[in-house]
C-alpha positions as MATLAB code, in Angstrom:
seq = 'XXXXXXXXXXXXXXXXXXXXXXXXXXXXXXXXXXXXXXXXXXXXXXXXXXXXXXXXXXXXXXXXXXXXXXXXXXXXXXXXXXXXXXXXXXXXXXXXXXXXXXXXXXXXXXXXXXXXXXXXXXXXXXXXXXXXXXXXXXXXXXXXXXXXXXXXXXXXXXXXXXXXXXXXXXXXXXXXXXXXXXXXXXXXXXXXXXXXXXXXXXXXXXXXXXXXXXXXXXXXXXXXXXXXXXXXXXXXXXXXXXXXXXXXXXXXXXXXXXXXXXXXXXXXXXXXXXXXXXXXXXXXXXXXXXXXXXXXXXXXXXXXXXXXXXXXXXXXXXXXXXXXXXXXXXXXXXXXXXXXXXXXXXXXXXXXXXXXXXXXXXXXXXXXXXXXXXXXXXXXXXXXXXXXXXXXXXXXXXXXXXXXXXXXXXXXXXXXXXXXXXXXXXXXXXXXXXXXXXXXXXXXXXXXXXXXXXXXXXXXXXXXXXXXXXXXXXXXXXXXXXXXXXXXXXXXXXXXXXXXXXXXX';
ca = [
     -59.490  -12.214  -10.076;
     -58.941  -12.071  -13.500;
     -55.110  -12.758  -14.040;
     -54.761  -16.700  -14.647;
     -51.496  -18.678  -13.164;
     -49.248  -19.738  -15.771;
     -46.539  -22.804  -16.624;
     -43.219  -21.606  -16.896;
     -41.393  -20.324  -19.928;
     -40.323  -23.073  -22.844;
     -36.893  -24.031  -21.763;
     -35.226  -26.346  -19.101;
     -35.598  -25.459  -15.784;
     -32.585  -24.440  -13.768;
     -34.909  -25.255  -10.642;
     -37.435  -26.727   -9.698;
     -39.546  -27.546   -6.969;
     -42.409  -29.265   -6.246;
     -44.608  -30.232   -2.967;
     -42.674  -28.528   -0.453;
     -43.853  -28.069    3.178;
     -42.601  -26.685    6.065;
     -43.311  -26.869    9.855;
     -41.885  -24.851   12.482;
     -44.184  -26.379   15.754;
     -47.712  -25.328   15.145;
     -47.147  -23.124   12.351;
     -47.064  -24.206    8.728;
     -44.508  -22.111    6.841;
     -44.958  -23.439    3.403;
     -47.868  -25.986    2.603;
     -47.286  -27.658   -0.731;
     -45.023  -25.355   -2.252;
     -44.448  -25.447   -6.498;
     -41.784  -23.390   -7.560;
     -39.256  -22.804  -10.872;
     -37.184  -20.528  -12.469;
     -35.399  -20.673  -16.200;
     -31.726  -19.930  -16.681;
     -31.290  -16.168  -17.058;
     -34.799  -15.435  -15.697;
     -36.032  -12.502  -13.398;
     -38.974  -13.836  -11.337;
     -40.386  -12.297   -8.417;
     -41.024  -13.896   -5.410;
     -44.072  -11.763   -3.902;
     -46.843  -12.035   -0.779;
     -47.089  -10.096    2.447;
     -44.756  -10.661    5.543;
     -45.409  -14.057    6.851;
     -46.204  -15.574    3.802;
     -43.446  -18.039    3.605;
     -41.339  -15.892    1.093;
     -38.158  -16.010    3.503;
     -39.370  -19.949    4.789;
     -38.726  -20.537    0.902;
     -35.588  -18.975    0.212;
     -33.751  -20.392    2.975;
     -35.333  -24.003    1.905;
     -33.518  -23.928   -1.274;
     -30.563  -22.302    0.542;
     -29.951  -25.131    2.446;
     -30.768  -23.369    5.865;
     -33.814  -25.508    6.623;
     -35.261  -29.116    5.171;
     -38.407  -29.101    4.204;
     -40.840  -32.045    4.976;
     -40.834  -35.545    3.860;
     -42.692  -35.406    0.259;
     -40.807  -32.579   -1.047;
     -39.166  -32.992   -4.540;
     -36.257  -30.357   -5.348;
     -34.170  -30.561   -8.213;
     -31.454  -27.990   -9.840;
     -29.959  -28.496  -13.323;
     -32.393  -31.567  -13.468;
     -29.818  -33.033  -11.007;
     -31.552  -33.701   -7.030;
     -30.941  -31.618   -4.570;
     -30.854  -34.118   -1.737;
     -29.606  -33.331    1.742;
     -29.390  -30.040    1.348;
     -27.010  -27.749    3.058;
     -26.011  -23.704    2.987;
     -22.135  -25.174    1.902;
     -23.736  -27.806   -0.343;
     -25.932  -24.740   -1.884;
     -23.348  -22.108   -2.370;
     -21.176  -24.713   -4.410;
     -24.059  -25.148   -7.069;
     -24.124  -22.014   -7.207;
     -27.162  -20.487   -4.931;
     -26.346  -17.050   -3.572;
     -28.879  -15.364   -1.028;
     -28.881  -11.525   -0.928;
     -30.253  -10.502    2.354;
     -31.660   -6.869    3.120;
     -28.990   -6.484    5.452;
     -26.259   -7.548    2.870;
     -24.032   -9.799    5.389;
     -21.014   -7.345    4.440;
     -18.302   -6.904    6.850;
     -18.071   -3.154    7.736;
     -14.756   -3.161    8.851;
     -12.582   -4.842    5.636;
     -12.077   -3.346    2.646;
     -14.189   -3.617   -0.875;
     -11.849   -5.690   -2.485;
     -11.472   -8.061    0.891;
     -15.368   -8.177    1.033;
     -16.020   -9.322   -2.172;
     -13.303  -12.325   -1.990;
     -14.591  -13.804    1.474;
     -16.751  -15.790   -0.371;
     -14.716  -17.484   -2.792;
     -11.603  -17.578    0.525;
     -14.487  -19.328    2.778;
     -13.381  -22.481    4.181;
      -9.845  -22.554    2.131;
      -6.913  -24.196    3.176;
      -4.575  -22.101    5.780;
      -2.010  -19.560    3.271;
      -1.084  -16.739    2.842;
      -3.452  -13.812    1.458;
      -2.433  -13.253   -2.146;
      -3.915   -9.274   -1.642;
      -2.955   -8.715   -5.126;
      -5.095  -11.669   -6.825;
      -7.924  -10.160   -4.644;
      -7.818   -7.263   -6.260;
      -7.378   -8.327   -9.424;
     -10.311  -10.495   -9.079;
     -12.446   -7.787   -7.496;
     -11.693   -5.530   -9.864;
     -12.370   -7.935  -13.098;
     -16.134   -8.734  -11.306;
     -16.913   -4.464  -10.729;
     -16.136   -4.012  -14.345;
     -18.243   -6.737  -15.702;
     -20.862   -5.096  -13.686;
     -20.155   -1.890  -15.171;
     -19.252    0.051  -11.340;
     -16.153    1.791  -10.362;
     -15.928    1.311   -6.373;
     -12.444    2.297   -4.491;
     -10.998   -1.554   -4.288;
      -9.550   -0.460   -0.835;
     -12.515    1.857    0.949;
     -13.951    0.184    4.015;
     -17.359   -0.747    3.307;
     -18.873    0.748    6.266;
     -18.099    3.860    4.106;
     -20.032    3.540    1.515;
     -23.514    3.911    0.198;
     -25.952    1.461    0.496;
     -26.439    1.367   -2.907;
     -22.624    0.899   -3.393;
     -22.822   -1.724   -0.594;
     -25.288   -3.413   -2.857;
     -23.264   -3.959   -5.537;
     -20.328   -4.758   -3.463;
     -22.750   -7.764   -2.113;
     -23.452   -8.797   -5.723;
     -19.615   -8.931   -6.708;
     -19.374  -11.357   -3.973;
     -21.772  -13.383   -5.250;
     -20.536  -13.512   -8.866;
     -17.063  -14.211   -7.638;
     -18.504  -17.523   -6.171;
     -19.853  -18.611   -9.581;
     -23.785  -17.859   -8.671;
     -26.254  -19.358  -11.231;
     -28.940  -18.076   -9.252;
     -29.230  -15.150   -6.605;
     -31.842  -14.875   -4.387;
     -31.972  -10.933   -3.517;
     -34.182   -9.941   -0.810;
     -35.583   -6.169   -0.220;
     -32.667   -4.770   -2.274;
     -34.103   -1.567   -2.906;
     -35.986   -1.040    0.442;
     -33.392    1.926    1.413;
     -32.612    3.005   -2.214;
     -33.610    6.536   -4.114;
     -35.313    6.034   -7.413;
     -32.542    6.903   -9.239;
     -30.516    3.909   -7.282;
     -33.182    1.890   -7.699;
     -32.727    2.286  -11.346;
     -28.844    1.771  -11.754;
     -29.393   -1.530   -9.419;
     -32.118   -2.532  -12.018;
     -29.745   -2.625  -14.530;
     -27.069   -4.696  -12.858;
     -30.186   -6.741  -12.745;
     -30.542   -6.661  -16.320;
     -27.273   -7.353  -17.157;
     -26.896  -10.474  -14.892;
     -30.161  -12.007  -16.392;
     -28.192  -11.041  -19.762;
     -25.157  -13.585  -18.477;
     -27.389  -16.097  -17.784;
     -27.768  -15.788  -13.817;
     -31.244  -16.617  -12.710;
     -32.473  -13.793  -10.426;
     -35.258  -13.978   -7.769;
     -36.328  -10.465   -6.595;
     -38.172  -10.162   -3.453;
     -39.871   -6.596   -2.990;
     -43.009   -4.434   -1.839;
     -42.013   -2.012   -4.422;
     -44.482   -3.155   -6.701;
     -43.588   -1.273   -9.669;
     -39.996   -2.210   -9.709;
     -41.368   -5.367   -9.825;
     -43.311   -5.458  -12.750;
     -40.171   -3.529  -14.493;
     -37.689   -5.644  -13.814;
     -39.410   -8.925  -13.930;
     -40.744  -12.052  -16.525;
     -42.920  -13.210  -14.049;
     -43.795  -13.280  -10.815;
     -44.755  -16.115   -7.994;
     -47.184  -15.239   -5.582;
     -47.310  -16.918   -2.113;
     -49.870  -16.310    0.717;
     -50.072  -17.662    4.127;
     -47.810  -20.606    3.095;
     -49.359  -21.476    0.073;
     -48.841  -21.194   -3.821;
     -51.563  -18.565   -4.750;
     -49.796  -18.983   -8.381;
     -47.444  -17.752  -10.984;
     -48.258  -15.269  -13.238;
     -46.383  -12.925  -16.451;
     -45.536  -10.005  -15.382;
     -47.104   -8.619  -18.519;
     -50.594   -7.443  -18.529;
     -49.905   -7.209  -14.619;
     -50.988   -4.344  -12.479;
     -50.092   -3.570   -9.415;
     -54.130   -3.305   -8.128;
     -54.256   -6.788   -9.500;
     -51.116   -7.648   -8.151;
     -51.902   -6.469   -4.480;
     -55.134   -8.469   -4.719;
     -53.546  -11.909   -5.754;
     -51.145  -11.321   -2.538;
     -53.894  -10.425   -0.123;
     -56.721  -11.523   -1.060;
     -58.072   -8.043   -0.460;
     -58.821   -4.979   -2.419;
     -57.144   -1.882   -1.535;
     -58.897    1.470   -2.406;
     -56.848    4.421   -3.280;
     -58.470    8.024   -3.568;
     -57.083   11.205   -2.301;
     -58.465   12.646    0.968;
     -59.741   15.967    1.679;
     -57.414   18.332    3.296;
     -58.604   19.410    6.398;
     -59.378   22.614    7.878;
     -55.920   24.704    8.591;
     -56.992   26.904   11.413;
     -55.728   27.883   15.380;
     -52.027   28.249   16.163;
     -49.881   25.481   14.237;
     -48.617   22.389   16.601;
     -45.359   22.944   14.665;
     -44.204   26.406   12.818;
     -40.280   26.317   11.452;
     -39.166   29.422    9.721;
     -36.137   30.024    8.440;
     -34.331   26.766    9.546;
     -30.913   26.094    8.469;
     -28.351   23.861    9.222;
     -24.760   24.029    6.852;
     -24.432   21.709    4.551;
     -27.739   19.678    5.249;
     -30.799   22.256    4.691;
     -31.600   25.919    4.430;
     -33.851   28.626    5.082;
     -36.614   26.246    5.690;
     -40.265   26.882    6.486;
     -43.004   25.278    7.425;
     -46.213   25.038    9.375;
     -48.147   21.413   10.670;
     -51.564   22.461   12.017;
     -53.354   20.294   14.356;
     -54.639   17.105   13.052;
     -53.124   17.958    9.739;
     -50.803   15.109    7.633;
     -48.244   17.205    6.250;
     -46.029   15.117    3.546;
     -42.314   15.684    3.041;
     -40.791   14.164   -0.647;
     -37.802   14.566   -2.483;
     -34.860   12.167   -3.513;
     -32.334   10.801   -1.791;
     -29.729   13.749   -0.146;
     -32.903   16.084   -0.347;
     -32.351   17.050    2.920;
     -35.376   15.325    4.889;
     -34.177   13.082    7.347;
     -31.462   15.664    8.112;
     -34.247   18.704    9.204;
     -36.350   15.728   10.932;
     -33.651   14.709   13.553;
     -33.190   18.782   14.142;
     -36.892   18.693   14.394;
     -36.475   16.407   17.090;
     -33.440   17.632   19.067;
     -30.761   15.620   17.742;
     -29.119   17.696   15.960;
     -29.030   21.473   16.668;
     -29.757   24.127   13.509;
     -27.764   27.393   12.829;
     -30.110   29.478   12.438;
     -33.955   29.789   12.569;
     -36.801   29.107   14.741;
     -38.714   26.383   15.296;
     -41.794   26.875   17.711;
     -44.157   24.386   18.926;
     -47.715   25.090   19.606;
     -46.473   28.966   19.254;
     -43.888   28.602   21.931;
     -40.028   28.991   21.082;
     -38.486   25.462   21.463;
     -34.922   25.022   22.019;
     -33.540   21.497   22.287;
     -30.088   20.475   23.658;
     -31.427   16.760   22.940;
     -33.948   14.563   22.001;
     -34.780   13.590   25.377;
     -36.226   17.607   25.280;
     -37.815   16.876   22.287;
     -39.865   13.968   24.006;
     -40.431   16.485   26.993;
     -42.104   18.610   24.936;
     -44.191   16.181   22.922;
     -42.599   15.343   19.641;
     -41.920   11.831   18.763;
     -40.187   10.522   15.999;
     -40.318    6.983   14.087;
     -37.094    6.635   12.195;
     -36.337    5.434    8.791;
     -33.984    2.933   10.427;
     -36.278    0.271   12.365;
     -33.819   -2.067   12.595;
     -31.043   -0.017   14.444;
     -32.767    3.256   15.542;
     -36.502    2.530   15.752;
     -36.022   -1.228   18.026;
     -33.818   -2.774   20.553;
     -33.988   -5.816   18.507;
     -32.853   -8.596   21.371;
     -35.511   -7.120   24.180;
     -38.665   -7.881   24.459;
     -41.984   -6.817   22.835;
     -43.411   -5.044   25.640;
     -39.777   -3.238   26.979;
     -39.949   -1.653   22.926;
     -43.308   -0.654   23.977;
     -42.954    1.075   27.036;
     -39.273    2.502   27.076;
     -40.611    5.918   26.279;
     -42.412    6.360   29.379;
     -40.988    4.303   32.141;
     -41.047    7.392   34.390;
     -44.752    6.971   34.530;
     -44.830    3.458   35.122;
     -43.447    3.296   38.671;
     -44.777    2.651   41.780;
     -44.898    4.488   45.540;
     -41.359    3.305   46.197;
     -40.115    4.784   42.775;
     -40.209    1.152   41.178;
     -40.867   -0.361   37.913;
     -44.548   -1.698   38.113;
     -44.942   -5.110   36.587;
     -48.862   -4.378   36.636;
     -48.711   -0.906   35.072;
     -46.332   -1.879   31.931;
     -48.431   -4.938   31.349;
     -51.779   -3.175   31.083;
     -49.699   -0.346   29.521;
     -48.596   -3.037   26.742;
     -51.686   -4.564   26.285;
     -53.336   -1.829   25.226;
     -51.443   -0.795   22.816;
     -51.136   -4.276   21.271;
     -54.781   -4.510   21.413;
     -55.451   -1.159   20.113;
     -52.972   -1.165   17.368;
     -53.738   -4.584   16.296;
     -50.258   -6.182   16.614;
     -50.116   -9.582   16.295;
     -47.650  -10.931   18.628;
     -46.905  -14.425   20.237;
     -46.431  -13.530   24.130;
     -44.825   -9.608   25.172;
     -42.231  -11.020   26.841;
     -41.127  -12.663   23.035;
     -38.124  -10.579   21.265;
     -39.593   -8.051   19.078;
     -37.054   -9.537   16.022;
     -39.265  -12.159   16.304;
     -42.304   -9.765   14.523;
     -42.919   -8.975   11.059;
     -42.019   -5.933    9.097;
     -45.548   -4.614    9.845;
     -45.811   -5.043   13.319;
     -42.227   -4.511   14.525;
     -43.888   -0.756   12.577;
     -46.416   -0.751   15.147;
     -44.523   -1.505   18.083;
     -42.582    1.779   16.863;
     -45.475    3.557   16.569;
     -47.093    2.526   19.825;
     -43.882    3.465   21.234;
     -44.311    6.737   20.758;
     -48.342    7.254   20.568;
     -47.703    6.225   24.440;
     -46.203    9.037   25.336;
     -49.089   11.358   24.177;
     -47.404   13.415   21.270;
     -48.406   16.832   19.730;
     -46.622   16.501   16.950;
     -45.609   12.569   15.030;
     -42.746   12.711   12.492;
     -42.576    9.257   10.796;
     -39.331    9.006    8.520;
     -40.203    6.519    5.986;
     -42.435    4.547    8.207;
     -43.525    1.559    5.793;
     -39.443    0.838    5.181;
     -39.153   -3.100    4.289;
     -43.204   -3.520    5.043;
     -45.579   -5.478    2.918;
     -48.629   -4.012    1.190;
     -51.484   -5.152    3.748;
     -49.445   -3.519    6.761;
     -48.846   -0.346    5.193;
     -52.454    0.199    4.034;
     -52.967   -0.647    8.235;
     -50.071    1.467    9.412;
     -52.072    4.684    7.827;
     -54.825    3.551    9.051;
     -53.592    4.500   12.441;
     -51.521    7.658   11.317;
     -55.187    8.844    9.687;
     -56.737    7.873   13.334;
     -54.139    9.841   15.296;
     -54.447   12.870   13.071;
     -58.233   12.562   13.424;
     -57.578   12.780   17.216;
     -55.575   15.980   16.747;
     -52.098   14.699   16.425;
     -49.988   16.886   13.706;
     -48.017   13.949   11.450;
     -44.611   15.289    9.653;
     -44.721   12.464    6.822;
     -41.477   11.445    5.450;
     -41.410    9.109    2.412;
     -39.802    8.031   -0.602;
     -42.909    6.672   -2.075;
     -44.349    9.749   -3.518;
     -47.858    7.808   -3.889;
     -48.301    7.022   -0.479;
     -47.675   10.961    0.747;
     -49.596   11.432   -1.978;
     -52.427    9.290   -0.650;
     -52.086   10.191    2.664;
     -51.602   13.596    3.348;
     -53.335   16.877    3.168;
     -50.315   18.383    1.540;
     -46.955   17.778    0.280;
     -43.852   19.749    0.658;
     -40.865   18.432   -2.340;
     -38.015   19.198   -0.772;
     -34.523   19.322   -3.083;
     -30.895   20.145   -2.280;
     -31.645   21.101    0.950;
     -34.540   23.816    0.537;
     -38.515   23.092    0.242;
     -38.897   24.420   -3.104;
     -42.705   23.853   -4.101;
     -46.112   23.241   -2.276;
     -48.548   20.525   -3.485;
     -52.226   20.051   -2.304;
     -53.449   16.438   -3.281;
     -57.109   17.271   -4.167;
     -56.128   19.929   -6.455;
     -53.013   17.795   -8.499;
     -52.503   14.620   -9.933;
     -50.016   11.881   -8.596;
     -48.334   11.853  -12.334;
     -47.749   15.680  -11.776;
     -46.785   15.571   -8.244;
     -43.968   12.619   -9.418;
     -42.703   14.414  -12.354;
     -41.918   17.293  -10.410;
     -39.642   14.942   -7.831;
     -37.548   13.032  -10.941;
     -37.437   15.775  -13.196;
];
């Protein structure tokens, strides 16, 4: 590969690390770990799931101690018997994708917990929390309602409201993790520029995404980790994201448009004239069988909303949706299921899993009614071949079934969703933003699969809010704004920059 590692910037270091490991049992987290990042810096902390990215971050958080060897240093001072209090009060803040807010409390009371955590018993002075909060959204340039609930807001607002936090507890450097996994473009820019701004006051930022672009935007340079180890650290400019995907799999991924295939027979799906107040209107559409039918737009465009009427959880106004040219009227989704529509949600974490069971319950709790035996029981033989098979056909790698799925990846929690629902037989997939949160080398395997099932005659509704992989994927593209589809695109006859243009115009 031609991009070359490379020292950091001139400067002093506001940390640095150097021969860090990490052992969990068997498995080696991090093996001789070197990391730094400058005062004021953006660096990107990149590599597939499983590469010790999160291992990392939680090393320098304080959350685990890393082996015997391991020299860590912040402001030149050591960082010796590390802990997550010891951490916070240098001034490391940790940004998870799930933000840690508390749904419940207000903005204002949100962004204050941190600074309030583990003070003496008093009094809440509400008005100096305000005040505070306040002073910290305007030196971030936001206006946010001081007293909504959080659970009310965007998640784009929420994101902010998790940075305020962090600046009211003095951060020097934030660690923020996936921040723009569930974020429009347009979000995606306006966080970007907080970004900007904090690097501008002299907060370090680390930025851990799999939106490669955003990456090489927003960042100075970038730190590339796989399977545990230091693959290097390279500038940002020159950087591609072909080259970049290479350094962090070791693999080259090939991107060419595929050939649409032959629309003929009666559509699995045909919608005309769907509408639903105040979500999406007068909507038409057709998915023929074995056809990859892409669905773009930005955020609000109205997608997710016609996919859960699509699948019986919510109920249109008016319109017809018919399914292999049959009427189809659904009270629920358990009707959509009966009639062979599945659907893998945007939201994996609370929609697509039940996160505490087990690998192989996720698996088969789409069709338990044909796992039982004679006496109308459960049968332990039945759901473990069931399971098997998928796992084996789909690739997952997995510890034991009976392990909690949490304890998966990004990429193969994905296929647990998707062998979910490929084991109830489906005519017709819809996946709503199926690579959500997953790393480069298990989305370019997740389509693998979706381009298997449609090759087996399985019609695939493809959400996304990464116009290049609809764009990459499917045999055509519907863009989708304010609630109506408003243009057609066929891949092999257009060009991504055309087909993107049209969506952020």
């Amino acid at each position: 590969m031609s991009a070359e590692p490379q020292t950091a910037p001139d400067g002093r270091d506001l940390i640095r690390l150097e021969h860090v490991s990490k052992r969990f049992g068997g498995v080696q987290a991090l093996d001789d770990v070197a990391f730094d990042v400058k005062p004021g810096e953006v660096l990107c902390l990149a590599g597939e799931n499983g590469c010790g990215k999160s291992t990392l971050i939680k090393v320098i958080s304080g959350v685990h101690k890393p082996e015997t060897g391991a020299v860590m240093r912040f402001d030149g001072a050591p960082m010796d018997d590390l802990t997550p209090a010891r951490a916070r009060a240098l001034g490391i803040q940790v940004i998870w994708q799930d933000l840690a807010l508390f749904p419940e409390m207000s903005v204002a009371e949100n962004i204050a917990f941190e600074k309030n955590l583990g003070a003496r018993l008093r009094l809440v002075d509400y008005g100096a929390m305000r005040r505070e909060a306040a002073a910290i959204l305007d030196r971030l340039g936001v206006d946010i309602d001081l007293d909504a609930p959080v659970k009310s807001l965007s998640i784009a607002r929420r994101q902010l409201v998790a940075i305020a936090r962090a600046l009211v507890a003095k951060a020097r450097l934030v660690f923020m993790d996936e921040p723009t996994a569930s974020l429009s473009r347009a979000e995606t820019k306006a966080l970007l520029r907080i970004v900007r701004r904090l690097s501008e006051a002299d907060i370090a930022v680390v930025f851990v995404s799999h939106r490669l672009a955003e990456v090489l935007d927003v960042s100075s340079r970038v730190t590339v980790l796989r399977d545990g180890r230091l693959v290097g650290t390279y500038p940002t400019r020159g950087m591609t994201q072909t080259k970049l995907t290479e350094l962090m799999t070791g693999r080259t991924f090939g991107q060419e448009v595929h050939a649409p295939r032959t629309r003929s027979g009666t559509p699995v799906l045909a919608v005309e004239g769907l509408t639903r107040a105040g979500e999406y209107r007068d909507v038409s559409l057709a998915v023929m069988p074995g056809e990859i039918v892409g669905l773009i737009g930005r955020l609000g465009a109205g997608r997710t909303e016609l996919a859960l009427s699509l699948f019986g959880m919510t109920r249109p106004d008016a319109g017809t949706i018919r399914l292999e040219g049959r009427p189809l009227r659904m009270g629920s989704n358990r009707d959509a299921i009966a009639a062979g529509i599945g659907y893998v949600s945007e939201d994996r974490l609370s929609l697509g899993l039940v996160q505490p069971q087990s690998i192989g319950d996720n698996t088969v709790v789409t069709v338990l009614d044909r796992l039982v035996d004679d006496f109308g029981l459960l049968s332990p033989k039945k759901r473990r071949d069931l399971v098997a098979d998928w796992i084996d056909r789909l690739k997952v790698k997995i510890g034991h079934p009976d392990d909690p799925v949490s304890t998966l990846s990004g990429g193969n929690q994905q296929r647990i969703v998707l062998a979910k629902w490929m084991a109830t037989g489906p005519k017709l997939l819809i996946l709503d933003s199926p690579t959500v949160g997953v790393d480069v080398g298990a989305r370019a395997g997740i389509f693998e699969i979706v381009r298997e099932l449609a090759a087996g005659g399985v019609a695939i509704l493809l959400i996304s809010d990464e116009t290049p992989e609809v764009y990459f994927n499917a045999d055509r593209i519907w863009h989708m704004r304010d609630g109506r589809l408003i243009e057609e695109f066929v891949p092999a006859e257009t060009t991504l920059a055309a087909v993107e243009e049209a969506v952020h115009a």
